[in-house]
C-alpha positions in Angstrom: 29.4 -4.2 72.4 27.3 -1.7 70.2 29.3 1.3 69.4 28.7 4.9 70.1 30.1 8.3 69.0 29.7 11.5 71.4 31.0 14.5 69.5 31.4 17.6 70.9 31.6 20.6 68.9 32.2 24.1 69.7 34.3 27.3 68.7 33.4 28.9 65.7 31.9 26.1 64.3 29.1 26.4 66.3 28.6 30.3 65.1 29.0 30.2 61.4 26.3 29.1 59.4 28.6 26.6 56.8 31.1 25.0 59.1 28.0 24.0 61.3 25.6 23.0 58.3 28.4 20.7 57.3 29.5 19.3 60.9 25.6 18.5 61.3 25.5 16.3 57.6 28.8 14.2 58.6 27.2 14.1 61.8 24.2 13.0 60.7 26.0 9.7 58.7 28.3 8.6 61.5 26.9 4.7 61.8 25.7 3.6 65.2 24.3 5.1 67.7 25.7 8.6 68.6 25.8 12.0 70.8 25.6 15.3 70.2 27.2 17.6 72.7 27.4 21.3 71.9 29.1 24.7 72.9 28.4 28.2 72.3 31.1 30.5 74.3 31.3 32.5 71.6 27.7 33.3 71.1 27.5 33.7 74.6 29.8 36.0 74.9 28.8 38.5 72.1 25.2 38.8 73.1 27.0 39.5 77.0 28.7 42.0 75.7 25.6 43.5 73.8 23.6 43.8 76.9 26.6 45.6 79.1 27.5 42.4 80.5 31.1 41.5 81.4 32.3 38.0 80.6 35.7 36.8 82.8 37.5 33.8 81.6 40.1 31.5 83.5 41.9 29.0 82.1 39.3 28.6 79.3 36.3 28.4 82.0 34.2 31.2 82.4 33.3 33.0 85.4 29.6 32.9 85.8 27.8 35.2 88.0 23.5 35.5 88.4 23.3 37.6 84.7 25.9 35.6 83.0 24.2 32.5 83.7 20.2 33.9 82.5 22.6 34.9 79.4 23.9 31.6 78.7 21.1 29.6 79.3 19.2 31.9 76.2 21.9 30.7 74.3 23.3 27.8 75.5 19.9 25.9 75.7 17.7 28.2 73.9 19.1 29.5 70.2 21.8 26.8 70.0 20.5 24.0 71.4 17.1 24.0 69.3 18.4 25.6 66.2 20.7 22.2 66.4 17.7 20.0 66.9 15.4 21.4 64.1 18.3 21.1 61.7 19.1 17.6 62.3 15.1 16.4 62.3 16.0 18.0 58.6 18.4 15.5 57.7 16.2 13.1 58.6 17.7 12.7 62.5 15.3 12.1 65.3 17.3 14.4 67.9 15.9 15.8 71.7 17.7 19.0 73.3 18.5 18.2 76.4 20.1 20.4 79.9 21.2 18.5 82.2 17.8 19.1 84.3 15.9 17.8 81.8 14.8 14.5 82.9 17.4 14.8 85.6 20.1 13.3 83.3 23.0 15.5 84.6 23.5 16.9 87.9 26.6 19.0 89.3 27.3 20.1 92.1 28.4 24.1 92.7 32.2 24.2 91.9 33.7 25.3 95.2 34.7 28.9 95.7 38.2 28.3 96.5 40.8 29.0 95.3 38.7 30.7 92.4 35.1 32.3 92.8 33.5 30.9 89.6 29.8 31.7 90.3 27.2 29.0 89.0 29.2 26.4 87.5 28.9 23.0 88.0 31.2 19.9 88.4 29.6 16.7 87.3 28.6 13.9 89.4 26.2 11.4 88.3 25.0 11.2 84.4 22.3 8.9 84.1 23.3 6.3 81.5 20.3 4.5 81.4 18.3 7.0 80.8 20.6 7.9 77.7 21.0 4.2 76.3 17.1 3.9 76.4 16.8 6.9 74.5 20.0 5.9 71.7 18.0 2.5 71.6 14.8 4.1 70.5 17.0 5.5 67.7 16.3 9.3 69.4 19.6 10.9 69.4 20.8 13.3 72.6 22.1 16.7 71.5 23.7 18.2 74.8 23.8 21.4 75.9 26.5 22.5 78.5 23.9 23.0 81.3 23.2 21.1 84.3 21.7 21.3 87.7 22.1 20.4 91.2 18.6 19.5 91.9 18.6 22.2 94.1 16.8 24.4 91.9 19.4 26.0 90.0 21.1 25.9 86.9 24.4 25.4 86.9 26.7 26.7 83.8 28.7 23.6 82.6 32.2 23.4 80.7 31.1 21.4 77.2 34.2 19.3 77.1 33.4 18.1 80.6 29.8 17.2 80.3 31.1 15.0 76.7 33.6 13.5 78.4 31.4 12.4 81.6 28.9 11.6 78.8 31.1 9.1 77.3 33.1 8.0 80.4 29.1 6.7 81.8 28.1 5.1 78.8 31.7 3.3 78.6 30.3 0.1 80.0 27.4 -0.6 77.7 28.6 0.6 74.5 32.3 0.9 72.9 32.5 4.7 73.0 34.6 7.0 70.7 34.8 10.4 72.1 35.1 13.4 69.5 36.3 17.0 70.7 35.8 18.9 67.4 36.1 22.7 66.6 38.2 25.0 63.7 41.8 23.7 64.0 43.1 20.3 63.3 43.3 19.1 66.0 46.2 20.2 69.0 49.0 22.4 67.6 52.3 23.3 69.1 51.9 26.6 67.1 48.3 28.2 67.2 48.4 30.1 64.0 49.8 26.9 62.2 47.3 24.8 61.1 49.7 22.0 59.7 51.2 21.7 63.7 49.1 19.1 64.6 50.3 16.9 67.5 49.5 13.7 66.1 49.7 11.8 69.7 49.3 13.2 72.9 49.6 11.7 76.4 49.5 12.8 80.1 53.6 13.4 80.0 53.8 15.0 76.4 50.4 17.4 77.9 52.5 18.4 81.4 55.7 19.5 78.9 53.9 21.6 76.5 51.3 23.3 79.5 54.4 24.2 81.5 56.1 25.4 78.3 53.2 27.6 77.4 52.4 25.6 74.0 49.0 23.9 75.4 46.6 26.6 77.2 43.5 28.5 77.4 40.7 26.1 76.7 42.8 23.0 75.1 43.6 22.7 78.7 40.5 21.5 80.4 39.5 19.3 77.3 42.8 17.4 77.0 41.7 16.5 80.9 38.8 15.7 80.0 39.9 13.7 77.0 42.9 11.8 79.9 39.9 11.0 81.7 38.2 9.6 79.7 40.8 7.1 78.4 41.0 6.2 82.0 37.4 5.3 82.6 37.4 3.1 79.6 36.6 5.2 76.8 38.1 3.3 73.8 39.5 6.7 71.9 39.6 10.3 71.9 40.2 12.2 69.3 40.4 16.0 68.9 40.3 17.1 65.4 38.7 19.7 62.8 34.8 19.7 62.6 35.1 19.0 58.7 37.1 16.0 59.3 35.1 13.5 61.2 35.6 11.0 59.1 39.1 11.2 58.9 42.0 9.4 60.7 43.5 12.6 61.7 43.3 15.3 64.4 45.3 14.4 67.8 44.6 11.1 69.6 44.8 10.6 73.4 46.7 8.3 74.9 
């Protein structure tokens, strides 16, 4: 099978003009065909707070009401999304931004209300992997932004880590995927503010101990299920590790 690398990269990468500019070249070299899938929570949330408007987080998911979502959708698939494409047709990389409305290649449905009120977010159910593959085999590259719709008309604000990892686990059985959760730190740490923590190996057990103990939380907690997931559906490997070190054999791999 052909190979293919989704990486998804968010946090302050995403925000700061270097870390970004560098994630892009190494991106840009990765051999085969590959996936971009980006974030921008951060963004989000400053230009939120600039315009008066409240931003709620649970669990490392935010709570998106009617404004929340116009705001994230200016950043999300607007300033991110095609400041992302531009600079990759500059190193030579023939990349389309894509919600998940466009071309109907991601719909969700409404998260239920119970037992949290999220607003418009979306849970994934269908990616359309042929419409992906045909694109990767025209050598156009996907970038991703964490938007999707219920072909109901609305928009539907989508957790990034989840639309990668339903990105990967759909394209599993006509390519040998690698799935790539990057961002600032090294990959998972069982101390936050120590960047040499890194848990080199991580599976559903080791995840279960260190959530309940308070080590794993916050928004390492939905992407370690997406990463299990993943594995499951026949992902070959995940890997979550620093932006600048995609090249590397390091960063945390799921078991």
């Amino acid at each position: 099978m052909e190979k293919l690398t989704v990486v998804k990269v968010g946090g302050k990468v995403v925000e700061e003009e270097d870390s970004l500019a560098h994630l892009l070249a190494d991106f840009a070299t990765i051999e085969g065909y590959k996936i971009l899938v980006h974030g921008g929570g951060r963004l989000a949330t400053k230009l939120a707070a600039a315009l008066g408007v409240e931003s709620r987080m649970v669990d490392g998911r935010r709570i998106t009401d009617a404004e929340t979502l116009k705001i994230v959708t200016m950043v999300y698939a607007g300033w991110v999304n095609k400041t992302i494409v531009a600079r990759l047709q500059a190193l030579d990389i023939n990349a389309i931004g894509l919600t998940g409305a466009d071309m109907n290649v991601i719909r969700s449905v409404k998260r239920p209300v119970e037992p949290i009120d999220y607003g418009f977010v979306g849970d994934v159910r269908e990616v359309d992997a042929g419409l992906l593959a045909m694109l990767l085999q025209r050598d156009i590259v996907p970038v991703l932004s964490p938007l999707t719709h219920d072909k109901q008309g609305h928009l539907l604000n989508t957790n990034a880590d989840t639309i990668a990892g339903e990105t990967a686990q759909a394209l599993a059985k006509r390519f040998e995927v690698t799935l790539m959760f990057c961002f600032e730190k090294s990959g998972v740490l069982t101390d936050e503010n120590d960047d040499e923590s890194v848990i080199p190996a991580i599976d559903k057990p080791l995840f279960r101990q260190y959530r309940e103990q308070g080590v794993i939380r916050g928004g390492m907690i939905p992407k370690l299920e997406n990463a299990f997931r993943a594995i499951e559906a026949g992902v070959k490997q995940v890997i979550i590790t620093k932006a600048s070190d995609i090249h590397k054999d390091t960063g945390t791999h799921v078991r």
